[in-house]
N, C-alpha and C positions, 0 to 999 in steps of 0.2 A: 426467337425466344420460346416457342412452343415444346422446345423437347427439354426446356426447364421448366414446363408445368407438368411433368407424369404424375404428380401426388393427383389423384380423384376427388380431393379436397377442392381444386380451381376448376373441375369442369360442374363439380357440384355447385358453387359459388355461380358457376356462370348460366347453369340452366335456371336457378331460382331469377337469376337477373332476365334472363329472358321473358322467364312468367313475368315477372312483375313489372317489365320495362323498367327497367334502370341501369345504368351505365357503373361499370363498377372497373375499378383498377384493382392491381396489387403495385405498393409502391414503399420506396425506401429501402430500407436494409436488406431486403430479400432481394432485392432488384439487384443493389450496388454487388451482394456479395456473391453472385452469378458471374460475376467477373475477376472475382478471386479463386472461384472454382473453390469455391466452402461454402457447402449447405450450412440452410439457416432454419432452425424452426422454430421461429417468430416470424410472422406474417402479417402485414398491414395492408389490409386491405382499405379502399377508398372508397365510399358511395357517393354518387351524385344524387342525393336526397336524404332521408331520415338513418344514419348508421346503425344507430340502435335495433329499430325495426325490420332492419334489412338482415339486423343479425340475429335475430329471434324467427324472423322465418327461416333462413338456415340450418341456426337449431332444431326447427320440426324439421327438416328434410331428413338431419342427422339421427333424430332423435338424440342430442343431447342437450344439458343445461347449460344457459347462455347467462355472461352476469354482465350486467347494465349497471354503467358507472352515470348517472343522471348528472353532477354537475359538470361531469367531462366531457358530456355529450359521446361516448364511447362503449362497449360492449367488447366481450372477451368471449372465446369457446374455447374451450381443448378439444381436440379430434385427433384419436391415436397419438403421437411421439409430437405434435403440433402443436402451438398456441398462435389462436387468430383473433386479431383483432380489426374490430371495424369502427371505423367512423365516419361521418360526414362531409363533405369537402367544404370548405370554409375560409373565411378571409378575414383576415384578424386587425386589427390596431390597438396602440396601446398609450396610456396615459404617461408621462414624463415620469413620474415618483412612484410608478410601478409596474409587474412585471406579468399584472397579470391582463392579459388581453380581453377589450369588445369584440366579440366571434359574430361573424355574421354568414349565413350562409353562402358559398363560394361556388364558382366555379372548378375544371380541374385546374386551370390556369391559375385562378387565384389560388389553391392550396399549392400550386407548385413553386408558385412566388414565394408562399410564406416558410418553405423549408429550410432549415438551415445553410447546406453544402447543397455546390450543385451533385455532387455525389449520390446525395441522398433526396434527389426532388425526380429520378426516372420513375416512370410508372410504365405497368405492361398492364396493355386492355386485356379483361377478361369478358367484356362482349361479343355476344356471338358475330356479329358481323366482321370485327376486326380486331378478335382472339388471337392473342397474341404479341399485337404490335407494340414497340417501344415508341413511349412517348419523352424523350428527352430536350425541351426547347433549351434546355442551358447547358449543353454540350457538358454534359455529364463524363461520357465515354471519353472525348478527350482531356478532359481533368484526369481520368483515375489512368488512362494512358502516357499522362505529364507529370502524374504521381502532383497532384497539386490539387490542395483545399483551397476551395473558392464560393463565394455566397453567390447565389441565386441573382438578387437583388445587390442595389451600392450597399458594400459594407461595415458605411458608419449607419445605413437604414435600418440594417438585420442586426446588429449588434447593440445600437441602443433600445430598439422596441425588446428584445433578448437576453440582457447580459450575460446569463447561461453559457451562450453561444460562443462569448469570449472563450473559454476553459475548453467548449465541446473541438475547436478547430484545433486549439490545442492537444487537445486529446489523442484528435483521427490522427493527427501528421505525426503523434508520436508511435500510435499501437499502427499504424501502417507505412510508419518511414516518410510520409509522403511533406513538400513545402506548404509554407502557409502563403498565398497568393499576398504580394506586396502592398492591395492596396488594404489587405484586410489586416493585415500587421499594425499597418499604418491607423486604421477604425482602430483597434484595438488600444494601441497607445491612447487614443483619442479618446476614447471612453472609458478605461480601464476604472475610475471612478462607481462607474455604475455598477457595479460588482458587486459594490455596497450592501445593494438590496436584495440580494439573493441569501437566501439560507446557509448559514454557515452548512449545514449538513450536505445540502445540494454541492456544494464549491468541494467540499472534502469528499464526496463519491467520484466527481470527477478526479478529484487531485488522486484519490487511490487507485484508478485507472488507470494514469499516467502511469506511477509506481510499477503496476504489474504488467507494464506494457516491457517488451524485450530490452528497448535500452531509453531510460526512463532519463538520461540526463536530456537526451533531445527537447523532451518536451518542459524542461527545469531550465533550459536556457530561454526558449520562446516566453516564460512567465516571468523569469528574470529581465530580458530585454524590454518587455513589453511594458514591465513596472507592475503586472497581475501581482508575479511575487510577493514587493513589497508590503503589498494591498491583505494579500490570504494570509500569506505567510512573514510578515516580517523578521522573526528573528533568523530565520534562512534566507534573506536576504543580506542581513547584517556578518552573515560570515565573508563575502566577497570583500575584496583588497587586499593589499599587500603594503605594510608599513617599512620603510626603511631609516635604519638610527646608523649614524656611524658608520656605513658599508656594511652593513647588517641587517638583511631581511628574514621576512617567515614566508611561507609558500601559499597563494590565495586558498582560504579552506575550502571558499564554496565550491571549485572546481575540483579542491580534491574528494570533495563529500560529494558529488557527482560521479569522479572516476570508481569510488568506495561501494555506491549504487550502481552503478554499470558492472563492476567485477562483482560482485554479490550477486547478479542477476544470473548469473552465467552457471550459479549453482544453488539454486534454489527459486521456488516462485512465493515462499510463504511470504505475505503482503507483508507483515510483524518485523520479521526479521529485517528485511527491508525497510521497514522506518527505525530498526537500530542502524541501520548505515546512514541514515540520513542526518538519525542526532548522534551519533557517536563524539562527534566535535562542535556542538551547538553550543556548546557552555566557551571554547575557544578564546571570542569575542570578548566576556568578562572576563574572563584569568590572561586575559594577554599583560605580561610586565617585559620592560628590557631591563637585562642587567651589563653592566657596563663588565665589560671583556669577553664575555658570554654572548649575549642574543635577547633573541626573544624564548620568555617561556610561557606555558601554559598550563605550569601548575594546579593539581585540584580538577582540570576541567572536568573529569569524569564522575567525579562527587557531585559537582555544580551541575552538571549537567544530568546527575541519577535524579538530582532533587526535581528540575527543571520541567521533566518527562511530564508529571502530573499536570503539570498547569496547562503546558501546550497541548496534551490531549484534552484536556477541558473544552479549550480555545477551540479547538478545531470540531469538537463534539464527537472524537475517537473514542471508543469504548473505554471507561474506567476499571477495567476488571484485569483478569488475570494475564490479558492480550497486553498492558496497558505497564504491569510487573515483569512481563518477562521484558518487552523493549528495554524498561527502566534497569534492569538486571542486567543486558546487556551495554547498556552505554556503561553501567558501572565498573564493568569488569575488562572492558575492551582492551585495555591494556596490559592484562597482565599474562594473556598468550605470546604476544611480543617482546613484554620485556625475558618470559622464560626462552625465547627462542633466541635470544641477543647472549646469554649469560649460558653456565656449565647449570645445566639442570637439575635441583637434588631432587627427592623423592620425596621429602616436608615441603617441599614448594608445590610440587603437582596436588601431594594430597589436600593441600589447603584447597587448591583452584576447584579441584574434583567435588570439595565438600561444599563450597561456594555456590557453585555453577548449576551442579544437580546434575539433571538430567537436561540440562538446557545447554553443555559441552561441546556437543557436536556445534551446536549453532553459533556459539559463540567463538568455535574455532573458524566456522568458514567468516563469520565477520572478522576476525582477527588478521585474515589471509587475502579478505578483500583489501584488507587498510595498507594493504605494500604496494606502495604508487610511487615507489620511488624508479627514476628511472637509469640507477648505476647497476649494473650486470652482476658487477663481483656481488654487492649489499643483497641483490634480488635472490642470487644462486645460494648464497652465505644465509638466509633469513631461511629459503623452501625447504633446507636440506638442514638447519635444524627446525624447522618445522614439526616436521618428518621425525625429528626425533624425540620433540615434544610428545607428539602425538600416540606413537610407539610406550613413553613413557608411562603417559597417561593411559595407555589399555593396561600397560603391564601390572603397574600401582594398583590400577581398579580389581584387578581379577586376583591379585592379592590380597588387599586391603580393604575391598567395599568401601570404599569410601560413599562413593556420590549417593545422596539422600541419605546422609550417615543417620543411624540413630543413636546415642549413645547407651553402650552394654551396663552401663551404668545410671539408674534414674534416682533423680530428686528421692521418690520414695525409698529407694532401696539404701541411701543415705541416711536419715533422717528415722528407719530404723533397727540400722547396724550402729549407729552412735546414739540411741534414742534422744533425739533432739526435733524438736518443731522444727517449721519453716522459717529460713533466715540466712545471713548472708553467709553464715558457714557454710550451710548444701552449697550455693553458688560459687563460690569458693573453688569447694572441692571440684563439681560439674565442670567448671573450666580448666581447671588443673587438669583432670583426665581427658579433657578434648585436647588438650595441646600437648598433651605426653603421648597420644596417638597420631594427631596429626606431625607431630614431630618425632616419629618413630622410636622414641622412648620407649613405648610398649606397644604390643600388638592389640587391632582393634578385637579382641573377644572376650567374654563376660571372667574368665579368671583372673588375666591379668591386671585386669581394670578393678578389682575387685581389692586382691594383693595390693595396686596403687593407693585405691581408698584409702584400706587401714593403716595403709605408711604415711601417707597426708594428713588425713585424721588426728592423727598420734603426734605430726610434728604440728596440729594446730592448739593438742592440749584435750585431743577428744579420745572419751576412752568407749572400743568397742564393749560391746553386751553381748553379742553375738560368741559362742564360743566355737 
């Protein structure tokens, strides 16, 4: 382990430990990702005694400021491209109805008990005597060699003093591919209850984790299977099944809102965009009807589902803001890249999407292209290839027409007085008539033509120009 301490940050750490007699590790994530061969600079260091103190002499070695978090029993420093932290080693227990633990001071044994993953419980001595060596009593190494998350401890122990830890194993197995050990699946099911008490905020940092993890369904089935789902997320839960009337089914959505998230991944990492694949078909569920000779439809879902966006970002304590409009803007429009890619494409149809969409086009074309999970060849070839010429349309239109972010050449005021008239539904009137005589190539979008429209509108409303 020695030739993954070259930073001078670990023999600095280990001289002050030598003054002081104290036994100090580095442990967790710096350890585990030594064997992914990806530097980490986040550092946890471990003291066998006061951490705080232990990090404020440091700080004098370094000469830098050291900041002491007192109820966390914890300390930070920055040192060049690093962030270290120290604590104390410690052994916890917890009360039934919450989550937050009695810390008592520990041994290294006891803090390595109390670590989540054996993954993440190695520690490497930075004492001078035995500089170096890896301390792993819960076979660490071969976990991350067996590609398998496994607790420390029995993992209905760590999972209910924790709940957290339910989501976190979820997490690792999904941003690193690796299984969740059977018997902790199992805890999981078994207490997925206690989830309860954790912060909606806390459950939603992990679940966005998941999201931006490579292939984000892996980890949407383990919370489905396990019943977490249900629990965080319900109405994504509620798209799973498949109803059949008459020899007439629809295709389970949650899986296809899965496969919609995994092909979305594949070209883009914006988290946002990402949670419009997830709700793209979350409204589904309610607008499901059968019609007798027909099927199932799901009329509307994307209206229902534009409205939807607000509440469940509530729910989950996702930003209300402009992150919160664009997703919403996306679920609303999701279908109308498809339905131009199905049909002979005019150029009234793009410009409306163009004027719609903004500058949020691109994104909503790669969500449009994630949503093709069907799996007939001709329909797959037949959809990419007018795709393609959607797409094509849409630059051609735009570098024409300007559409996207239109403004209109014509405003309310310039209305109001070329016909000297106040404010009233005549301007509005007029204002839509020329947005739709542009967007439907009647006229070109620039201030003459638009202007010429006016007066012809005007005139056929009974209004007479002043303007000579």
């Amino acid at each position: 382990m020695i030739q993954h301490l070259k930073h001078p940050i670990f023999k600095i750490i280990s001289e002050v430990a030598q003054q002081n007699k104290v036994s100090v590790f580095v442990i967790g994530g710096f350890v585990r990702d030594i064997f992914f061969n990806r530097p980490s600079k986040d550092i946890d260091i471990l003291v066998l005694g006061n951490g705080p103190d232990f990090a404020e002499k440091v700080g004098l070695q370094l000469k830098t400021n050291v900041a002491v978090f007192k109820n966390f029993g914890t300390a930070m420093l920055k040192y060049n491209d690093l962030e270290v932290e120290f604590v104390g080693a410690r052994k916890e227990s917890y009360r039934a109805d919450s989550r937050k633990p009695i810390v008592e001071n520990g041994t290294l044994d006891d803090d390595q008990k109390r670590r989540d993953f054996t993954i993440n419980a190695m520690a490497i001595s930075l004492s001078e005597a035995d500089y170096g060596q890896l301390i792993d009593p819960f076979a660490g190494i071969k976990h991350l060699e067996n590609k398998l998350i496994k607790t420390p401890l029995a993992a209905i122990e760590t999972f209910s003093d924790d709940p957290l830890r339910m989501m976190r194993a979820i997490r690792f197995a999904t941003q690193l591919n690796f299984t969740i050990d059977n018997e902790a699946i199992e805890a999981i099911k078994n207490n997925k209850e206690r989830i309860e008490i954790v912060s909606k905020e806390r459950i939603t940092d992990e679940l966005n984790k998941i999201i931006l993890s490579p292939k984000p369904s892996i980890g949407f089935k383990y919370l489905f299977d396990t019943g977490l789902l249900h629990l965080i997320f319900p109405l994504m839960a509620g798209l799973h099944g498949v109803d059949t009337i008459n020899g007439k089914s629809h295709k389970d959505n949650f899986y296809h809102t899965l496969e919609v998230l995994d092909n979305i991944c594949t070209s883009t990492d914006d988290l946002w965009l990402r949670w419009a694949a997830i709700l793209h078909d979350i409204a589904k569920p309610a607008t499901k009807r059968f019609e007798a000779g027909h099927g199932f439809t799901f009329h509307g879902h994307e209206d229902k589902g534009a409205r939807m966006v607000p509440k469940i970002f509530d729910a989950l304590k996702l930003p209300l803001n402009e992150k919160m409009r664009f997703v919403q803007k996306l679920v609303q429009l999701h279908l109308r890249p498809i339905v131009l890619a199905q049909e002979i494409v005019t150029d009234s149809a793009v410009r409306r999407l163009l004027f719609e969409a903004g500058d949020d086009i691109e994104a909503l074309m790669k969500l449009c292209q994630a949503d093709i999970t069907t799996k007939n060849e001709y329909k797959i070839k037949k959809y990419r290839n007018n795709f393609e010429l959607v797409k094509q349309k849409l630059k051609d239109v735009e570098e024409r027409d300007q559409i996207r972010n239109w403004q209109p050449p014509i405003t309310g005021e310039d209305i109001m007085q070329t016909f000297n008239i106040k404010a009233g539904k005549e301007v509005g009137i007029i204002k839509n008539q020329i947005r739709e005589a542009i967007l439907e190539g009647e006229i070109t979008n620039n201030r003459n033509d638009a202007f010429a429209f006016m007066l012809k509108k005007g005139e056929e409303i009974g209004l007479i120009s002043v303007i000579l």
